[in-house]
VEXVO-379201 format. One record per residue (C-alpha): residue number from 1; residue in three letters; x, y, z. Coordinates in pm, whole numbers, always signed. Example, Ala and Ser with C-alpha at 12.3 -4.5 7.8 and 13.67 -1.06 7.14 Angstrom:
<atom><resi>1</resi><resn>ALA</resn><east>+1230</east><north>-450</north><up>+780</up></atom>
<atom><resi>2</resi><resn>SER</resn><east>+1367</east><north>-106</north><up>+714</up></atom>
//
This chain:
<atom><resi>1</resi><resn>UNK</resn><east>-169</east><north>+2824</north><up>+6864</up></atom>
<atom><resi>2</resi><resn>UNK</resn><east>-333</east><north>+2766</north><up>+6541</up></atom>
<atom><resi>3</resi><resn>UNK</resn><east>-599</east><north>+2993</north><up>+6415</up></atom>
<atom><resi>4</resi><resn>UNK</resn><east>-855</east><north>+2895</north><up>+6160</up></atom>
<atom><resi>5</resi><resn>UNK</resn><east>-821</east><north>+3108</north><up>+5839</up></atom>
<atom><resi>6</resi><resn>UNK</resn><east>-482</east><north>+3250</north><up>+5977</up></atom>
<atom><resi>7</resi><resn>UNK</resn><east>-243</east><north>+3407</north><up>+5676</up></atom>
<atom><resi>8</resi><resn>UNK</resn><east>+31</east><north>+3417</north><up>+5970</up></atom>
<atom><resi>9</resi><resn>UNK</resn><east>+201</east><north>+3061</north><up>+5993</up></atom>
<atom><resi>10</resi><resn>UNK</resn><east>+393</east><north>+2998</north><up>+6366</up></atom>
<atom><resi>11</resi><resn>UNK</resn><east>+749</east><north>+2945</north><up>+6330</up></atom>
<atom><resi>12</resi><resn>UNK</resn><east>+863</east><north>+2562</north><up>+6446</up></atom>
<atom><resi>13</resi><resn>UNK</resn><east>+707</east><north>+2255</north><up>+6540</up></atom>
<atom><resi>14</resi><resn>UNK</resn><east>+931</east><north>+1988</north><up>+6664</up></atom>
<atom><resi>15</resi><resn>UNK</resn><east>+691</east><north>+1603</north><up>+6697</up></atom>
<atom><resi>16</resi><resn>UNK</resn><east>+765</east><north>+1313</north><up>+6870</up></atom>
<atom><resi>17</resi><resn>UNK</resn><east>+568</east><north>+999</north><up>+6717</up></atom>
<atom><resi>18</resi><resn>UNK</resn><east>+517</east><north>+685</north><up>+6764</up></atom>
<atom><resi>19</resi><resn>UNK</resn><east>+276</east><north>+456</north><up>+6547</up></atom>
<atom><resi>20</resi><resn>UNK</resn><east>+255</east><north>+71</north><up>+6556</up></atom>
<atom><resi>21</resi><resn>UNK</resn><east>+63</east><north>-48</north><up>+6253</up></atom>
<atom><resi>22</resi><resn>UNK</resn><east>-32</east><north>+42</north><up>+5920</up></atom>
<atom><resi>23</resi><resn>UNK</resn><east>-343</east><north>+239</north><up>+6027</up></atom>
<atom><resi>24</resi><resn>UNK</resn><east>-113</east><north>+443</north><up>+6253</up></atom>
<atom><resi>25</resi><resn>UNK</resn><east>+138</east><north>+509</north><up>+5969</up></atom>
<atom><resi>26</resi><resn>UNK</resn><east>-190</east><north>+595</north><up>+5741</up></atom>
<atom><resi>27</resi><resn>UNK</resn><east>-331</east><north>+871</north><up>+6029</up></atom>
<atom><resi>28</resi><resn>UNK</resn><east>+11</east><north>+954</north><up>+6151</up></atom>
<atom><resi>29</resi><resn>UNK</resn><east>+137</east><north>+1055</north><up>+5792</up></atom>
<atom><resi>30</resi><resn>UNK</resn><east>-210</east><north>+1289</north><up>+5722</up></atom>
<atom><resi>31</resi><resn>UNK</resn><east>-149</east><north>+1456</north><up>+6053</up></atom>
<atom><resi>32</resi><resn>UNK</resn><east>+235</east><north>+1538</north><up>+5983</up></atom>
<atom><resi>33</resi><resn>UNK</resn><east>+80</east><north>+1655</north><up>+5632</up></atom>
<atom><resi>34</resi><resn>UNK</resn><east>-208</east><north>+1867</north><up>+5799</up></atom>
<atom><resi>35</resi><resn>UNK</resn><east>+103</east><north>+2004</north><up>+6025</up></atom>
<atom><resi>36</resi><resn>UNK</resn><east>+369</east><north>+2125</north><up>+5793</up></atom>
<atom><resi>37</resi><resn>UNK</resn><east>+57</east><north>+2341</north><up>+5576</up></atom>
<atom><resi>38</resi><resn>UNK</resn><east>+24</east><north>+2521</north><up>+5885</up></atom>
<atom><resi>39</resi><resn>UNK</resn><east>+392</east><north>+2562</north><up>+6041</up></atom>
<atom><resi>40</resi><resn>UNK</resn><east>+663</east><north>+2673</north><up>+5836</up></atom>
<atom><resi>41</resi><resn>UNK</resn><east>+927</east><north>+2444</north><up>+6006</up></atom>
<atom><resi>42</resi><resn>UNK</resn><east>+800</east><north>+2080</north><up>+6109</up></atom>
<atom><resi>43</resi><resn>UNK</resn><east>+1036</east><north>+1839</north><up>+6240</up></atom>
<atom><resi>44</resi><resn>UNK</resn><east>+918</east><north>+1485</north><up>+6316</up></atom>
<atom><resi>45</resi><resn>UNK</resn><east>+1093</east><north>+1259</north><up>+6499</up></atom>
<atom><resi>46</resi><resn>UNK</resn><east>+954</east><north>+881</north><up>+6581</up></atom>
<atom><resi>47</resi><resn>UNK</resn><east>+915</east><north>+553</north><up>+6507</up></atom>
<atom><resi>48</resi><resn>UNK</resn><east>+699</east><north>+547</north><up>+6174</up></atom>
<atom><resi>49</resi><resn>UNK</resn><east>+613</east><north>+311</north><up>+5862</up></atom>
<atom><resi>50</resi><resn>UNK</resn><east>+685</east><north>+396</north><up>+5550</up></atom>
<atom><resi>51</resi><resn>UNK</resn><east>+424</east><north>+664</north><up>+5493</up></atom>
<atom><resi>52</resi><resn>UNK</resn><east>+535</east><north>+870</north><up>+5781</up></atom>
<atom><resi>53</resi><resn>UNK</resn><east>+896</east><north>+831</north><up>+5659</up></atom>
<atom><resi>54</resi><resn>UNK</resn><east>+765</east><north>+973</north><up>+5314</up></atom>
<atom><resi>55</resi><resn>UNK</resn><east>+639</east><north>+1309</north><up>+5473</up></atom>
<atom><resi>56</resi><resn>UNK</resn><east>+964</east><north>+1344</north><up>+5619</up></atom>
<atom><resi>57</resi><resn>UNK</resn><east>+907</east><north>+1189</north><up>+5980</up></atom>
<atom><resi>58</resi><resn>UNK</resn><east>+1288</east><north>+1116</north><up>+6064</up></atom>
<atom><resi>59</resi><resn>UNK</resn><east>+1351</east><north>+757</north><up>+6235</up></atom>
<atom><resi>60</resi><resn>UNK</resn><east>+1421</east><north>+759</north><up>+6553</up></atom>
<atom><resi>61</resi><resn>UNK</resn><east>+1704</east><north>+542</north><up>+6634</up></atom>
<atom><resi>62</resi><resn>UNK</resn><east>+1951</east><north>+494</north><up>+6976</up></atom>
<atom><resi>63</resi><resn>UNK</resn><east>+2326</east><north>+487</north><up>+7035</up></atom>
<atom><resi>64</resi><resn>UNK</resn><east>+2234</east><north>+280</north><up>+7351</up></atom>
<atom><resi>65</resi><resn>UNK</resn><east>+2086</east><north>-14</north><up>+7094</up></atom>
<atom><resi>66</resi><resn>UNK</resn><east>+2443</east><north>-80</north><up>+6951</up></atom>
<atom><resi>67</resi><resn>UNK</resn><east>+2644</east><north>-132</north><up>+7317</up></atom>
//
């Protein structure tokens, strides 16, 4: 839980996310942003546009997609 005006961050975050369009990558990006200044561990996981990918939002990518 996040707590307005907190000076204790929680631990880990792990995010799944999926965005397809720019304004998804745009919104998608400032929420990963908002979420790593109040976690201290954010991982981000999805399939994301360049902006995402910038904050550090991993792409998500299958072993199944290469048989």
């Amino acid at each position: 839980m996040i707590v307005a005006n907190s000076s204790v961050k929680p631990s880990k975050l792990r995010v799944g996310i999926v965005v397809g369009e720019a304004s998804g990558d745009i919104l998608g990006a400032a929420l990963l942003k908002g979420l790593k200044e109040n976690f201290d561990s954010v991982e981000a996981v999805g399939i994301a546009g360049p902006l995402l990918q910038a904050e550090g939002c991993l792409l998500y990518t299958s072993d199944a997609a290469d048989e």
